[in-house]
N, C-alpha and C positions, 0 to 999 in steps of 0.2 A: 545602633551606634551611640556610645553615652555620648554627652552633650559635656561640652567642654566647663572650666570653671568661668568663666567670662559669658557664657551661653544660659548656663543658668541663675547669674547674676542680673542677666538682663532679662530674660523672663520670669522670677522672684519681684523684679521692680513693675512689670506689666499687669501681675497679678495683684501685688497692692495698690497701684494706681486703678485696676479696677475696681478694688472695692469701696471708692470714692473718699478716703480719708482726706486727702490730698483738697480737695473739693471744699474743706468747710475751711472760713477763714480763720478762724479760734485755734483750728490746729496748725496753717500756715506761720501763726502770729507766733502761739506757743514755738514752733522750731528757728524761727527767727532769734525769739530771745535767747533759745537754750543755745545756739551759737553766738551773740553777743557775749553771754556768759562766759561759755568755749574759751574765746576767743582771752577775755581779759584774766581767765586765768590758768593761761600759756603765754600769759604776754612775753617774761621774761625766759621761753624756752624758743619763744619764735625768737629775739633777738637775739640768742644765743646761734641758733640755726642761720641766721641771715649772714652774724657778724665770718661763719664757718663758711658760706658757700661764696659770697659775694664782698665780703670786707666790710659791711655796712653797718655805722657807726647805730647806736641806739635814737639818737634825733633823728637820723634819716628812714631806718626803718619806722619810726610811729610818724614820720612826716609823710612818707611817699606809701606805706605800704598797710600796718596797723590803724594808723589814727584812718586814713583811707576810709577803709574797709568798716571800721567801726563808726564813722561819717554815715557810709553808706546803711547800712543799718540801723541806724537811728529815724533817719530820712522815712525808710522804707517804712519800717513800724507808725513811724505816724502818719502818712499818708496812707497806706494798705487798706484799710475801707472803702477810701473817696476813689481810688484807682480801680478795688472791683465791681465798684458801682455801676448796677445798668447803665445806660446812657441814652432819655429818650431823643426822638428826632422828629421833624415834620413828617410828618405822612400826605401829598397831594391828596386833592379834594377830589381824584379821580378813582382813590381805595376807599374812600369813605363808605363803610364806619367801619375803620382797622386806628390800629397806634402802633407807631415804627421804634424801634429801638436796638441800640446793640450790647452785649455781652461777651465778658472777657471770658474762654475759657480756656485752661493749658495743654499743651500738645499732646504731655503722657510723658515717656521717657528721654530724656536730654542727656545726651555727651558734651561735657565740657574741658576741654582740653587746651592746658595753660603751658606758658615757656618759661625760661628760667631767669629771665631778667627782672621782675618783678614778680617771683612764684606766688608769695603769698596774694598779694594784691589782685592778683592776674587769675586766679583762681577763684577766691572769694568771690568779687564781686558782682559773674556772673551767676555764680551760684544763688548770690542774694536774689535776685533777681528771677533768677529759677525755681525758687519753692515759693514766691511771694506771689507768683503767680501758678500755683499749686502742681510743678511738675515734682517727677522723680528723678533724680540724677545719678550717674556716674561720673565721676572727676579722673582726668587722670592728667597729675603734675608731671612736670619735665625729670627726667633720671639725671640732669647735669645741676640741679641743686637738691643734692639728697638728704641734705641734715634738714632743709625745710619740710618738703614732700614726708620725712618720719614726723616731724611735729605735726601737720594738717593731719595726717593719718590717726594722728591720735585725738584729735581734736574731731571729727567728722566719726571716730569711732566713741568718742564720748558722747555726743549727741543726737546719732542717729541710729536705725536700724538699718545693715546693709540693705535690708527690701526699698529702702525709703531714699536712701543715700549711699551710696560705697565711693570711697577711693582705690584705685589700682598704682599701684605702683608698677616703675620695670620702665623698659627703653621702648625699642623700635620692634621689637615683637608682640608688646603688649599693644601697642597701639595699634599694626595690624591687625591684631584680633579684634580690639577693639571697633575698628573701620569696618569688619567683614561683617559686623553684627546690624541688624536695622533697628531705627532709633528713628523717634521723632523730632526731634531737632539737635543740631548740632554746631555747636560755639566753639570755634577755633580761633587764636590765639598764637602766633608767630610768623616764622618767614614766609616770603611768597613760595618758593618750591615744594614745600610740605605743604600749604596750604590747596595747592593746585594737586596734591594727590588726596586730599581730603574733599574735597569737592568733587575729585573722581567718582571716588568714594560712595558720597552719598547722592550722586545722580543717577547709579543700581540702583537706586530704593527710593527716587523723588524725595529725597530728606531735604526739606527748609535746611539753608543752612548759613550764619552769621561767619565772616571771615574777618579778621581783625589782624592786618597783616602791615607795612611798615614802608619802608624807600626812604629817598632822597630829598628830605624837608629841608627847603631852603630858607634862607634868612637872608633881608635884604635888608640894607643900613643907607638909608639917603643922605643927601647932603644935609638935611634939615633936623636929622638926629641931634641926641644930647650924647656927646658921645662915654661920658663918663655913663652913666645910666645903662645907655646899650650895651657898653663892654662888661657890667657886672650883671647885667641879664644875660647876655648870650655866655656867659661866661658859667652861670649857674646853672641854665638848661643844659649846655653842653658838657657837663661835667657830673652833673647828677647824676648817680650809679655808675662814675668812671664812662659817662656816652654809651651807656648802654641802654638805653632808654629810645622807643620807640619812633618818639614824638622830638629825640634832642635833632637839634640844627645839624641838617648833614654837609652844609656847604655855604659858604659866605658869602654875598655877593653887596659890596662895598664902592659907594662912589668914590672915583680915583683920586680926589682931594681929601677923601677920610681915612684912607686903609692907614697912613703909617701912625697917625695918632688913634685911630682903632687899635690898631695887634699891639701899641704901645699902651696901653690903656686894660687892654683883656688882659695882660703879662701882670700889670699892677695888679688885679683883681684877684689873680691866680695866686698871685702874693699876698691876698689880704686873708684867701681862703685856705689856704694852705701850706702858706711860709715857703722858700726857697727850694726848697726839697719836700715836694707833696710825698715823697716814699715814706716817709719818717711821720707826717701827719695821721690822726687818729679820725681824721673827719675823710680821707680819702681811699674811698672805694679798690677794692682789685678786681682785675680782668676775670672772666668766670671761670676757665682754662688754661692751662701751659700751650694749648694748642691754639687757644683763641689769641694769647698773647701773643705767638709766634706769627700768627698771620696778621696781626697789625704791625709790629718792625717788618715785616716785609713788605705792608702796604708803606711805609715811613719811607722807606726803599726805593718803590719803585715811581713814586706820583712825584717827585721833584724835590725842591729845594724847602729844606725847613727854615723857616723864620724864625724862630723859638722852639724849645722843648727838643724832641726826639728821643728821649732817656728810652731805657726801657730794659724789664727783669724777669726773663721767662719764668724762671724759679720762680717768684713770687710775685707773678702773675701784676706784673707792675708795668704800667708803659705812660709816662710824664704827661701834662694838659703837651700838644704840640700845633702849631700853625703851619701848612703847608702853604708855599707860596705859588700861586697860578698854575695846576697843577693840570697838565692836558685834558681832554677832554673823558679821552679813550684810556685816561689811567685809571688803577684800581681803586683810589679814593674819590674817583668821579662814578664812576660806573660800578661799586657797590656799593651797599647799604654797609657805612662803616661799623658802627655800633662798639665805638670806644673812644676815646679820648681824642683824636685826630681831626683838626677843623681845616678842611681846603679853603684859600683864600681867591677872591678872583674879582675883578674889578668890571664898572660899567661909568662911563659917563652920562649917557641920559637913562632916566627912572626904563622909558620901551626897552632899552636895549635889555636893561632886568627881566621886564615884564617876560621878553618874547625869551628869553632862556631859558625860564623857567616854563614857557608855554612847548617849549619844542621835547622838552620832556616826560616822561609820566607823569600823571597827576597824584601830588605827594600827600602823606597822612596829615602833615602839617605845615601851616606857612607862617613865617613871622613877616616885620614889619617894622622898621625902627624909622620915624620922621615925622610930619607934620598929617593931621587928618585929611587936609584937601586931598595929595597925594595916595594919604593912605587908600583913602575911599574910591582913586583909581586904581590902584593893584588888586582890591579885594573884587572889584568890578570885574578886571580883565582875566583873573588866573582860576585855577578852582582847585582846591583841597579840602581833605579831612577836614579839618580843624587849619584855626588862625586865631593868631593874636596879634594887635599892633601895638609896639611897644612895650613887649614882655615874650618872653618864650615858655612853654610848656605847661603853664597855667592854667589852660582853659581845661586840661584835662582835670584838674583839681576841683573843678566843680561840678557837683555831682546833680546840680537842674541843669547842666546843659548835656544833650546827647553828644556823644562820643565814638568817631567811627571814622571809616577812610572812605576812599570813591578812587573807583577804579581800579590801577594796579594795587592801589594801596587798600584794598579788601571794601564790604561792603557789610550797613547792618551797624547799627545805634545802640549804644547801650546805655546805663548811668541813668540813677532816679526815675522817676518815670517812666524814660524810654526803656529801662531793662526789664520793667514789668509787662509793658507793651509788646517787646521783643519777643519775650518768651511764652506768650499767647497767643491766642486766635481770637481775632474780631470777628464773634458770631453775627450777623444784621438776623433779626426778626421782622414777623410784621403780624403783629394779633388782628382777626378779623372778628368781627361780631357775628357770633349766629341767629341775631334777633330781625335784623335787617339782611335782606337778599338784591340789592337792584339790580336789575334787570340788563345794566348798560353791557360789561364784559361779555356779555354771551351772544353768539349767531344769533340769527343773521345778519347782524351788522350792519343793523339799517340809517345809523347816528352820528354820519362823518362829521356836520358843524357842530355838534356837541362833542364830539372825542379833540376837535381842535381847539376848543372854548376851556378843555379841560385841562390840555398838554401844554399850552400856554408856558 
């Protein structure tokens, strides 16, 4: 039976990773750079591709996605030594005469599979991450931003050898094949329901596997907020890539003495970003799909009463900043992961009444924070997410020393500087023993119980 074209894509890459190229840092380092390279010269075809699948202005592409990625890559190149470095450790005086240490080494083959909301970005970075720690990879971008997905393709076939590196391109048949194939680690990248057949997936084959998947990250505005401040933060997380960002605020939660100088406050902001009519602004993002637009007027629809906004342009994949007011529980801006422009509004008078709502629900990728430290330092106590920030939104994904990842529904598995290097390895522990000295104590018959107590101390 021939072996498909994705079959022998993946055994090409097992056969160069065996012959240990991948293994020396020099050449890890060398492809790092020749993709920095890559990278800044397609700059202006990736902003071309980005402004075609997603609307996104050239600042915002090198803010959220280019400069990103080219961050992360700087980072890695110069820490990449101090990271492969052995790492000695105590050895108890009961091995004596051994020396303990561990070493970093890479899995072998890696699938990394990004979405379309951030394709570049979402892509890249695990990848850094994956050859700095000397795997072989496979990529394969999402089919619903395809002018990006041709640019990386070009960019990953300028730099690498498919044995070394390949992209796939294609939808939902390529990725099955891709699933059906075994791999040594596997880094996924979008919704929970894909996600949860991707870890079907790889629990056939005991594949390690990072899921990086999203929900209902609340934000909560105390009485102790500034509220000018809060409304152009929550105002800029929730709006960056038109809400379709991972990490943006899915839901409001607002002391009942702030909400109407809040949403009156977020409207100013909205206005200072985008002028009276964001359709017409050159800084404002569009919906990924006529189909994805289509399902946000319907959520505008069905969750309650708008306080502001509601526009909305299937053609051109347009739906205005909008505020829903108190919107059920059981409505579909409650109870899905919106991921567009759409902020549910909902009120609490004491800070518990917050806490415990956001506890009665899955634990989200990210939590915000807007009010005084005392305070804050009870919410961060009581709740648990991904990521948090208090007094800013979606920030913390921006720095690339801190790990990055969700807990629980909202996936599992760190990535970003460091941790992506970590991620993508195996902490080997060693333990060198000397062959000049033999003591006596380890071996039957095991005549030295208050000395093996003296020892284990």
């Amino acid at each position: 039976m021939n072996a498909t074209p994705i079959e022998q894509l993946v055994a090409a890459q097992r056969q160069f990773f065996a012959s240990g190229r991948t293994l020396e840092l020099a050449f890890r380092r060398q492809s790092l750079v020749a993709l920095k390279k890559a990278i800044l010269a397609h700059e202006a075809e990736i902003n071309a591709a980005l402004m075609a699948d997603l609307g996104k202005s050239a600042t915002e592409t090198y803010m959220c996605e280019t400069g990103m990625t080219l961050s992360e890559l700087s980072y890695m190149l110069r820490h990449l030594g101090r990271f492969a470095k052995k790492r000695r450790v105590l050895t108890p005086l009961a091995q004596f005469p051994s020396s303990s240490f561990t070493v970093r080494e890479p899995y072998g083959v890696a699938l990394i599979m990004a979405p379309w909301n951030y394709p570049f970005m979402l892509l890249m970075e695990p990848l850094i991450g994956a050859l700095a720690a000397g795997n072989c990879c496979i990529l394969k971008p999402s089919a619903y931003a395809p002018a990006t997905s041709k640019v990386m393709a070009q960019i990953v076939a300028a730099c690498f050898p498919p044995e070394y590196v390949a992209l796939v391109e294609g939808g939902r048949a390529e990725n099955q094949a891709l699933l059906h194939q075994r791999f040594d680690y596997i880094f996924f990248t979008g919704g929970v329901t894909v996600g949860r057949e991707v870890m079907r997936a790889a629990s056939e084959t005991l594949t390690p596997v990072t899921l990086e998947l999203g929900g209902k990250s609340p934000c909560i505005v105390d009485e102790t907020a500034n509220l000018r401040v809060a409304a152009r933060r929550l105002a800029f997380g929730k709006l960056l890539n038109c809400g379709q960002t991972c990490v943006a605020p899915d839901y409001l939660l607002v002391h009942r003495d702030l909400k109407e100088g809040l949403c009156r406050e977020m409207k100013h902001a909205v206005g200072e970003f985008f002028g009276d009519y964001p359709l017409r602004s050159p800084a404002y993002p569009r919906i990924v799909s006529e189909r994805a637009t289509a399902r946000l007027a319907g959520m505008i629809g069905a969750s309650g009463r708008v306080l502001w906004g509601g526009e909305f342009d299937v053609r051109q994949r347009y739906v205005a900043p909008t505020l829903i007011d108190d919107p059920d529980d059981d409505s579909p801006a409650m109870t899905e992961e919106i991921f567009g422009p759409l902020l549910p509004v909902k009120t609490f008078r004491h800070i518990d009444e917050a806490i415990g709502y956001v506890n009665r629900r899955d634990k989200p990728l990210a939590l915000y924070y807007f009010g005084d430290r005392r305070e804050a330092e009870r919410v961060l106590d009581r709740t648990s997410s991904g990521g948090a920030c208090v007094n800013d939104t979606i920030v913390h994904l921006a720095n690339g020393r801190l790990p990055f990842g969700g807990v629980g529904e909202s996936g599992f598995g760190k990535y970003h500087g460091r941790s992506s290097f970590d991620l993508f390895s195996h902490m080997r522990p060693v333990v060198r023993s000397s062959r000049l000295i033999d003591l006596p104590l380890k071996y039957a018959p095991y005549r030295r119980l208050k000395l093996y107590r003296k020892l284990f101390r």
